[in-house]
Legacy VTK file of the C-alpha trace (Angstrom):
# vtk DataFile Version 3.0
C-alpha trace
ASCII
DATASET POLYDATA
POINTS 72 float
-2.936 -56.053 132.521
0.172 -53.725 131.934
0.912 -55.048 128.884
-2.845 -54.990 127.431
-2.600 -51.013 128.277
0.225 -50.780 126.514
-0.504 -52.403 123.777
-3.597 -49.771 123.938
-1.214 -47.008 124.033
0.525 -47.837 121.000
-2.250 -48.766 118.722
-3.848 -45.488 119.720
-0.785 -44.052 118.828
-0.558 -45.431 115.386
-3.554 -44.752 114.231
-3.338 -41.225 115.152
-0.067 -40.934 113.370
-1.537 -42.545 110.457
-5.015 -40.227 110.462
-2.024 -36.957 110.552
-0.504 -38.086 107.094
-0.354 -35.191 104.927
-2.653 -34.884 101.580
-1.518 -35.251 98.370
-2.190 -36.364 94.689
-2.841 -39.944 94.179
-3.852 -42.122 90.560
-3.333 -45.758 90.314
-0.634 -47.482 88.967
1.409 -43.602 89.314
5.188 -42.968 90.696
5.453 -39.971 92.986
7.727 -38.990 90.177
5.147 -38.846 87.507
2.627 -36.990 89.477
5.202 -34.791 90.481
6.190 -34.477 86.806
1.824 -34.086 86.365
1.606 -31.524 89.126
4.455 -28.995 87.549
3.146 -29.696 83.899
-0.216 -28.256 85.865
1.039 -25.313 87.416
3.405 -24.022 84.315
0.766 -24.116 81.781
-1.794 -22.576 84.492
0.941 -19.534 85.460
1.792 -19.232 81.739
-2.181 -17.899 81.389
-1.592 -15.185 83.979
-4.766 -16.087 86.226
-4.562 -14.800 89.830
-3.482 -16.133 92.618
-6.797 -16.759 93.696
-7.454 -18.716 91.190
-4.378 -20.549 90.416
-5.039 -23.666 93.390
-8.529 -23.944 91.485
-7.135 -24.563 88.547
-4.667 -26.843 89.382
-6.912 -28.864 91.013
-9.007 -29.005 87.959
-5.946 -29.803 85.778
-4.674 -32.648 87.825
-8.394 -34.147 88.404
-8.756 -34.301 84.411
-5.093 -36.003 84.190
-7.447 -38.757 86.355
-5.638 -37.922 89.984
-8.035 -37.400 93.508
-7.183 -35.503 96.516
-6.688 -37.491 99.388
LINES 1 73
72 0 1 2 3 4 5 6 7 8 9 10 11 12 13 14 15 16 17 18 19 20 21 22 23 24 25 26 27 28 29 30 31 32 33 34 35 36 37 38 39 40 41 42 43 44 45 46 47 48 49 50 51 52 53 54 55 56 57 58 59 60 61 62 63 64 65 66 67 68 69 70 71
């Protein structure tokens, strides 16, 4: 019985760990590198245009969802 609660404990811990992961760009077949590369290629052409700060995170969005990346 012990060790089917503690087996319990640590699944439940996993998959909390796992559902904490933070956000990021992702595109099949991509390095981090590239969509790092992607991501700064986004926000230089986006600050070079002088929008707001507002409206700079919309933007980016935008740009990276046209290169074919999603949010997750």
């Amino acid at each position: 019985m012990y060790k089917v609660c503690v087996s319990l404990v640590l699944l439940s811990a996993a998959l909390m760990a796992g559902g904490c992961a933070t956000p990021t760009w992702h595109r099949a077949n991509t390095s981090l590198y590239q969509m790092e590369n992607d991501l700064s290629k986004c926000r230089y052409d986006i600050r070079m245009n002088r929008l707001s700060e507002a409206r700079v995170e919309k933007v980016v969005h935008d740009c990276m969802q046209a290169k074919g990346y999603r949010w997750r």
